[in-house]
TORSE-57858 format. One record per residue: residue number from 1; residue in three letters; y, x negated, z of N, C-alpha, C in turn. Coordinates in nm, 3 decimals. Atoms other than C-alpha are relative to their C-alpha. Example, Ala and Ser with C-alpha at 12.3 -4.5 7.8 and 13.67 -1.06 7.14 Angstrom:
site n 1&res ALA&n.north -0.119&n.east -0.089&n.up 0.000&ca.north -0.450&ca.east -1.230&ca.up 0.780&c.north 0.120&c.east -0.090&c.up 0.000 .
site n 2&res SER&n.north -0.119&n.east 0.082&n.up -0.006&ca.north -0.106&ca.east -1.367&ca.up 0.714&c.north 0.109&c.east 0.077&c.up 0.073 .
***
This chain:
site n 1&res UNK&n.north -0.118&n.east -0.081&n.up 0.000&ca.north 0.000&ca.east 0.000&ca.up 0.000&c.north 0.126&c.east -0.087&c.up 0.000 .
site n 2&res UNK&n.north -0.114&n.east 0.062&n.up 0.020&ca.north 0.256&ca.east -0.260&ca.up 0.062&c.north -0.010&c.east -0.055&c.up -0.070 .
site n 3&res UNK&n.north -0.048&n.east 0.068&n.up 0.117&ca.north 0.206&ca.east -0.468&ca.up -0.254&c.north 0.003&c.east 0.163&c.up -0.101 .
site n 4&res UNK&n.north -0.074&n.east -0.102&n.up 0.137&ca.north 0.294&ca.east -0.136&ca.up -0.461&c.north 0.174&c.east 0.023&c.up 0.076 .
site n 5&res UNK&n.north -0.129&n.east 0.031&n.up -0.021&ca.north 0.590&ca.east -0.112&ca.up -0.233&c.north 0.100&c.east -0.083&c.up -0.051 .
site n 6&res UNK&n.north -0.072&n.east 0.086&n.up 0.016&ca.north 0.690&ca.east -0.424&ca.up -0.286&c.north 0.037&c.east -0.060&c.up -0.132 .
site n 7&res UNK&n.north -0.076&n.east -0.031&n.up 0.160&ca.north 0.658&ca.east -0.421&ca.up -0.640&c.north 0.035&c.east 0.112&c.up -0.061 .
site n 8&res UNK&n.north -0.073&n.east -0.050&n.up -0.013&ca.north 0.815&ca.east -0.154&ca.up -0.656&c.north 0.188&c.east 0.010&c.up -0.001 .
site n 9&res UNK&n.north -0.119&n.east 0.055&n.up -0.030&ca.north 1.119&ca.east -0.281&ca.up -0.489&c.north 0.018&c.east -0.119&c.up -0.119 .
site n 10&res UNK&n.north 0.004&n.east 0.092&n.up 0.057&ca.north 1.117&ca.east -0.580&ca.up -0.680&c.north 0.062&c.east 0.043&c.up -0.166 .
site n 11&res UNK&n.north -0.027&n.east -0.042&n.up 0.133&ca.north 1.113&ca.east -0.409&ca.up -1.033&c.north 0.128&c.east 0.082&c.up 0.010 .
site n 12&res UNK&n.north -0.111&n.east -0.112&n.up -0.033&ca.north 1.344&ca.east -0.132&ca.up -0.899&c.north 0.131&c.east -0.104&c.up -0.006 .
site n 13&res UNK&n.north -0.115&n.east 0.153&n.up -0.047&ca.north 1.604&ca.east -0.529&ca.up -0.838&c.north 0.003&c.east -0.042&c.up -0.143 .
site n 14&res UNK&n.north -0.041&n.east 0.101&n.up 0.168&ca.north 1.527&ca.east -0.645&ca.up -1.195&c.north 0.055&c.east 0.120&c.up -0.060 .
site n 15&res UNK&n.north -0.093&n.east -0.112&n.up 0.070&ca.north 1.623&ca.east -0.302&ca.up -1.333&c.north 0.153&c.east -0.003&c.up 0.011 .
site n 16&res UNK&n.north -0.137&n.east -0.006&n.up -0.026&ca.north 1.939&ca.east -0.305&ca.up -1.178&c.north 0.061&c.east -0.111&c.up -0.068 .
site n 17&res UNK&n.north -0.048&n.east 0.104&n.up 0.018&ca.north 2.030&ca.east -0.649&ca.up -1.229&c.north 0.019&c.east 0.037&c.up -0.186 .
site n 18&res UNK&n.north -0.029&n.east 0.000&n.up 0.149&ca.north 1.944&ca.east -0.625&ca.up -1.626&c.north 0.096&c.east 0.165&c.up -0.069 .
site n 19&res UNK&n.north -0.125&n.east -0.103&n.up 0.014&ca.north 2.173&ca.east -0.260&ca.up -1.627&c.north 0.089&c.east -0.096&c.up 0.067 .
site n 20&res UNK&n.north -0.165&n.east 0.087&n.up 0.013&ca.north 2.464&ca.east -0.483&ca.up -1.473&c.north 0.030&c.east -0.059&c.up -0.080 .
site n 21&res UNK&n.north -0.010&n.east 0.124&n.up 0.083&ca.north 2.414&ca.east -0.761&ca.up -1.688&c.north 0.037&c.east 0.080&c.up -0.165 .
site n 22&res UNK&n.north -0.022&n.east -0.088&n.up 0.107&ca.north 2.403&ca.east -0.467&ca.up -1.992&c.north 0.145&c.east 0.026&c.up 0.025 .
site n 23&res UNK&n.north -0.111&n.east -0.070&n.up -0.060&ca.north 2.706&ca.east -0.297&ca.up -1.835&c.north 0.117&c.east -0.134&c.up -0.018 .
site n 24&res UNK&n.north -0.070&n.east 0.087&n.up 0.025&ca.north 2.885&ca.east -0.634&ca.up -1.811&c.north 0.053&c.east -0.042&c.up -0.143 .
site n 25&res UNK&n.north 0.027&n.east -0.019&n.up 0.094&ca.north 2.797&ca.east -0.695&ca.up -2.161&c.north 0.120&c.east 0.077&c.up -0.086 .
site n 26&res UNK&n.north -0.019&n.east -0.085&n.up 0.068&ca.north 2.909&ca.east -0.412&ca.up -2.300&c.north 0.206&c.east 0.040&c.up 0.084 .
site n 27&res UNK&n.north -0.148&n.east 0.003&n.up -0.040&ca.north 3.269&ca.east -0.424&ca.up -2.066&c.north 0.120&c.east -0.161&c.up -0.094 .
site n 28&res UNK&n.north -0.032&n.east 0.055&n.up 0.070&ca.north 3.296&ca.east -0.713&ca.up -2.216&c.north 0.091&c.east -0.036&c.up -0.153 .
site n 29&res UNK&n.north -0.032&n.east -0.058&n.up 0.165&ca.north 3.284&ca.east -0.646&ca.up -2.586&c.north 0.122&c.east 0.114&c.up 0.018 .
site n 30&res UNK&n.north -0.134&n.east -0.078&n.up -0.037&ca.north 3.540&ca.east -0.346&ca.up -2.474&c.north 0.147&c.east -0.108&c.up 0.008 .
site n 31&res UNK&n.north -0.143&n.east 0.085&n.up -0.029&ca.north 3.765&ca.east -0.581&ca.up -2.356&c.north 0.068&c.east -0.130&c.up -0.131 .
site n 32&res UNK&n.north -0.027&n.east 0.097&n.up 0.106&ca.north 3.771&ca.east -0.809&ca.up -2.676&c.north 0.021&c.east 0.096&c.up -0.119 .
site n 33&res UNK&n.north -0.020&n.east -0.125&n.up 0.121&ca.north 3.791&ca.east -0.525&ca.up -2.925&c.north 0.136&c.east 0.041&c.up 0.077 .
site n 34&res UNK&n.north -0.135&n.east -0.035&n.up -0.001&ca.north 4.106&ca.east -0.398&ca.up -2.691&c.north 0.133&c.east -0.093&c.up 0.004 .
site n 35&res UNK&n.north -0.023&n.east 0.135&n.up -0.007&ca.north 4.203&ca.east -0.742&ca.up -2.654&c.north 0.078&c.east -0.021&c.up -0.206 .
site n 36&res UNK&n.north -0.031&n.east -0.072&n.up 0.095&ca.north 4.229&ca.east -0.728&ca.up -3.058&c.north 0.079&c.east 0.049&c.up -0.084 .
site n 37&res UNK&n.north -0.078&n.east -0.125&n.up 0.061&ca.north 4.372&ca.east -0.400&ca.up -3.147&c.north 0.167&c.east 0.002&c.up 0.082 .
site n 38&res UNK&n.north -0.125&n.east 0.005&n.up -0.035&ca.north 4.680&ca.east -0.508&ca.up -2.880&c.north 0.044&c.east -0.124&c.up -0.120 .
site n 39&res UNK&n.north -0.046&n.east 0.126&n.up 0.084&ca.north 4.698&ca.east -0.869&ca.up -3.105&c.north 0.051&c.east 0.057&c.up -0.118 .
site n 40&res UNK&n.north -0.015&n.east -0.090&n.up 0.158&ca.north 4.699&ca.east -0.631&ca.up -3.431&c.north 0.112&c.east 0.069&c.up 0.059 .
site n 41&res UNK&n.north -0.089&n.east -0.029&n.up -0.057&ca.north 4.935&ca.east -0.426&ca.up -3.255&c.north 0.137&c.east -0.037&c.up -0.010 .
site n 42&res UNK&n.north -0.089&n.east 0.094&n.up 0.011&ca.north 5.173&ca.east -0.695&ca.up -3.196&c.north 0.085&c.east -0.029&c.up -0.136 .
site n 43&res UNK&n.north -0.027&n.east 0.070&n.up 0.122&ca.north 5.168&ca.east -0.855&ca.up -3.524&c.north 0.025&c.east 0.111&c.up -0.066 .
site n 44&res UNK&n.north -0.046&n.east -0.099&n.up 0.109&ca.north 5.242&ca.east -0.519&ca.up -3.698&c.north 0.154&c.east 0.005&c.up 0.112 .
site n 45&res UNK&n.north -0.146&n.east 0.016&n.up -0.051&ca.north 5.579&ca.east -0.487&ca.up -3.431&c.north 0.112&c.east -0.135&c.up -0.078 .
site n 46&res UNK&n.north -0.105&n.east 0.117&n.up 0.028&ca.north 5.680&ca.east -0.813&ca.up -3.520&c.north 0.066&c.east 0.002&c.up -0.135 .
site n 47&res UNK&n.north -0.025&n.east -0.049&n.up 0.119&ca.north 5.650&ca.east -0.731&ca.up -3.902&c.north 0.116&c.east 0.090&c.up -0.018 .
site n 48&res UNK&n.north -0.142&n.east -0.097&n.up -0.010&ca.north 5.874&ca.east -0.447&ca.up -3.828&c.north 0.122&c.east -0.062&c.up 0.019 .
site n 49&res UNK&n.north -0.139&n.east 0.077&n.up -0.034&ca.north 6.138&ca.east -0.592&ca.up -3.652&c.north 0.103&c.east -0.075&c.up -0.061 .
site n 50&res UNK&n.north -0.095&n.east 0.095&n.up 0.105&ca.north 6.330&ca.east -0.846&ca.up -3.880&c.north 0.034&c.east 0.097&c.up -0.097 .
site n 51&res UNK&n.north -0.049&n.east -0.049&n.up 0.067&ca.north 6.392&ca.east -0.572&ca.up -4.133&c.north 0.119&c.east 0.080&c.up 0.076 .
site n 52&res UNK&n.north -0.120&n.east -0.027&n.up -0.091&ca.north 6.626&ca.east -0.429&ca.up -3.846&c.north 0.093&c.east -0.041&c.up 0.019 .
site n 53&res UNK&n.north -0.097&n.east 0.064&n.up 0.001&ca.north 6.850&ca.east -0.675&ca.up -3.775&c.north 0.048&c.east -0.013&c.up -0.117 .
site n 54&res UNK&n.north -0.042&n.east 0.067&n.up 0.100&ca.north 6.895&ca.east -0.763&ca.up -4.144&c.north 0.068&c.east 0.101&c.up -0.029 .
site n 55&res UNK&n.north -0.071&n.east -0.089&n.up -0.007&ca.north 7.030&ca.east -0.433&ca.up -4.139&c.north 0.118&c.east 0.051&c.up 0.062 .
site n 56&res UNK&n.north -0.085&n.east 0.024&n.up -0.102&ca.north 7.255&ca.east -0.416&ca.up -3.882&c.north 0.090&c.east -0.132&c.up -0.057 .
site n 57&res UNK&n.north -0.076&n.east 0.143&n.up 0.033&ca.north 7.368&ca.east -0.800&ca.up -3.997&c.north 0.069&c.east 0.054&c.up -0.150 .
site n 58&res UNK&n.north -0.035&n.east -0.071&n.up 0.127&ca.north 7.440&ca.east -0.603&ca.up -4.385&c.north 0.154&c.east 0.069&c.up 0.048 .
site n 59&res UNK&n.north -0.105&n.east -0.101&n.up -0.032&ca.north 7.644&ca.east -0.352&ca.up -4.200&c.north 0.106&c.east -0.063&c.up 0.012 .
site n 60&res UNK&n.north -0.137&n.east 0.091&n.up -0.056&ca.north 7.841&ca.east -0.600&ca.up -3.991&c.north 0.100&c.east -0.082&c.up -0.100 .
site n 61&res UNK&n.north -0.059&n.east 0.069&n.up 0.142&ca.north 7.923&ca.east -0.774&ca.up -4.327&c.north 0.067&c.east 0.064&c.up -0.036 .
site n 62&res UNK&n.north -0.038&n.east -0.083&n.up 0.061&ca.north 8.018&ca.east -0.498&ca.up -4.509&c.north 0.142&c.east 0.081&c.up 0.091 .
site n 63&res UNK&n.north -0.092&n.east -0.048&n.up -0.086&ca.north 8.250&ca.east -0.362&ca.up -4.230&c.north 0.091&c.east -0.126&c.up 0.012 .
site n 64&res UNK&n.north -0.032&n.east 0.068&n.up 0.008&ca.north 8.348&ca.east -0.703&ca.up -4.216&c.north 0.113&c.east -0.014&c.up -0.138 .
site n 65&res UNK&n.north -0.081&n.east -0.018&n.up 0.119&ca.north 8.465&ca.east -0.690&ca.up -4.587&c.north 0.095&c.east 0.105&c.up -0.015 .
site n 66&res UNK&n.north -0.095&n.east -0.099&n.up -0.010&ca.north 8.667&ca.east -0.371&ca.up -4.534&c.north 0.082&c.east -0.023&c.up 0.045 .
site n 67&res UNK&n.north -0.115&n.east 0.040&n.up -0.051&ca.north 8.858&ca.east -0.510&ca.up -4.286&c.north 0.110&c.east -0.093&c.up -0.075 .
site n 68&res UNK&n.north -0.081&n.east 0.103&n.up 0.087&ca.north 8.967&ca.east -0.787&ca.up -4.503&c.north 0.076&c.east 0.069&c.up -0.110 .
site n 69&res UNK&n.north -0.085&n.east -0.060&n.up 0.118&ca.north 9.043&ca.east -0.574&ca.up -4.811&c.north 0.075&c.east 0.067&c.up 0.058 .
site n 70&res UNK&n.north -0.103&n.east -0.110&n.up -0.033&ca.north 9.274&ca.east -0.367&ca.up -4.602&c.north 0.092&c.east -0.074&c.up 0.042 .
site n 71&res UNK&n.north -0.077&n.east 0.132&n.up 0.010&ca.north 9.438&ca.east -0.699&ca.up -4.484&c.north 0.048&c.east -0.042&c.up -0.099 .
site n 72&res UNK&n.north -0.057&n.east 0.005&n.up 0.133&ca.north 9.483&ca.east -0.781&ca.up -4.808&c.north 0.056&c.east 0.093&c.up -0.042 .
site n 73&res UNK&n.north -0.062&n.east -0.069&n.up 0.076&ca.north 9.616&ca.east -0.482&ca.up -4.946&c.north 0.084&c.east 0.018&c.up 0.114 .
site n 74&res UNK&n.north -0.171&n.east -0.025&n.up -0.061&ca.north 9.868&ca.east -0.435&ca.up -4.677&c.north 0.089&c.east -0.133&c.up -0.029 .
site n 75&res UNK&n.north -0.068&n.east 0.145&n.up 0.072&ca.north 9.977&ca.east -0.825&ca.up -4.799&c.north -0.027&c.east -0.064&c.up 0.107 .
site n 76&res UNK&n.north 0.044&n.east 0.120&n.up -0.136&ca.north 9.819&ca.east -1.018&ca.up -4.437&c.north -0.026&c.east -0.064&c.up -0.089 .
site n 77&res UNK&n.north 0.068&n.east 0.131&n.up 0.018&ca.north 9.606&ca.east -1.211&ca.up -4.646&c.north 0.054&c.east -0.028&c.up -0.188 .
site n 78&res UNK&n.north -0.022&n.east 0.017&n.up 0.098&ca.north 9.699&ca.east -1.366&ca.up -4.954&c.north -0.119&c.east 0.028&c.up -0.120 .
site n 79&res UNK&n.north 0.146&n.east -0.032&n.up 0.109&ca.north 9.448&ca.east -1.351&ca.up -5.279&c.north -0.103&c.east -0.099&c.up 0.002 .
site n 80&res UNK&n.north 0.102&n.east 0.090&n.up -0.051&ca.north 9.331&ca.east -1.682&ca.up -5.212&c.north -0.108&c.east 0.008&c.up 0.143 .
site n 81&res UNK&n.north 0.065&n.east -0.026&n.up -0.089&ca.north 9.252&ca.east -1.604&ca.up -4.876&c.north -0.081&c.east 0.039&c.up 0.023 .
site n 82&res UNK&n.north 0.099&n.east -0.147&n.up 0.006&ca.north 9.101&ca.east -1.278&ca.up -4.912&c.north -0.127&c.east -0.043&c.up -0.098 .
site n 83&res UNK&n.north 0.072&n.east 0.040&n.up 0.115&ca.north 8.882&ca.east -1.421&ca.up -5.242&c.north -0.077&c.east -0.168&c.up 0.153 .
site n 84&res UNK&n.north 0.045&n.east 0.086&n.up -0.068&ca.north 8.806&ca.east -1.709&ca.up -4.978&c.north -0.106&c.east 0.050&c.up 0.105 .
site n 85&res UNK&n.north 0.077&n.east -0.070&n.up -0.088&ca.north 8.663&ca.east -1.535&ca.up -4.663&c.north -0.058&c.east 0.097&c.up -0.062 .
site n 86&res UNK&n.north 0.129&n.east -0.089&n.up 0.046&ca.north 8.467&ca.east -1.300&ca.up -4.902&c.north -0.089&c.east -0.045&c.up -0.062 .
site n 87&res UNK&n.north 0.123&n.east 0.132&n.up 0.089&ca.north 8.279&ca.east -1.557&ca.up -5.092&c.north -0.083&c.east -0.060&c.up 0.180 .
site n 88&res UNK&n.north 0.077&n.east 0.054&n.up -0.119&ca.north 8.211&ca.east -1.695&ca.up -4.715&c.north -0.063&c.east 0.127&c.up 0.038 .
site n 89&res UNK&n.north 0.059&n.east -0.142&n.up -0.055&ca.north 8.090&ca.east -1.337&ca.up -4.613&c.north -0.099&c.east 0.095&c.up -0.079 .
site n 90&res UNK&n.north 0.107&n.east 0.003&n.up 0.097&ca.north 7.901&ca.east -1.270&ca.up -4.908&c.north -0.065&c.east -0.083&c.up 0.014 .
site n 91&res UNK&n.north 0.083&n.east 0.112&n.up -0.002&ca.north 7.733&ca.east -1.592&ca.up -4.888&c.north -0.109&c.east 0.001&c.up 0.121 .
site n 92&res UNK&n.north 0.035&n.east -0.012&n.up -0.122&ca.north 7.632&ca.east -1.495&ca.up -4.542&c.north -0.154&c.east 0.109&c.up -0.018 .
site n 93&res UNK&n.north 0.129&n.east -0.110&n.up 0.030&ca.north 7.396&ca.east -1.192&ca.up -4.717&c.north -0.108&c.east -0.078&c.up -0.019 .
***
């Protein structure tokens, strides 16, 4: 009677152990697949991003150039001037 007990117990210890070791396993692989899909994640944000600013930096230009032509046409800036700081502000696109 006690060696069926005891193997029993025994098998009942390797079961467990090889379900943790599965279970581990398998948390594992989870964690490298979400591991992953955050890296993919990422690298599609980053992609995004730079078309933003370049937008914003367009605008600032362009608002930039308004100011000047209105400088100029009230007579602040001369033609050289104005033809000067817009070649530098264009150049900047």
């Amino acid at each position: 009677m006690r060696g069926r007990i005891a193997s029993f117990a025994i098998g009942s210890a390797v079961a467990k152990r090889r379900t943790s070791a599965a279970m581990t396993q398998a948390q594992q692989a989870q964690q490298a697949q979400q591991k992953e899909i955050d890296q993919l994640k990422a690298a599609q944000m980053q992609q995004a991003q730079p078309s933003q600013p370049q937008q914003s930096n367009q605008e600032d230009i362009t608002v930039k150039l308004q100011k000047l032509a209105d400088l100029h046409q009230k007579g602040i800036l001369s033609d050289e001037e104005f033809q000067k700081l817009k070649m530098e502000l264009i150049s900047k696109l």
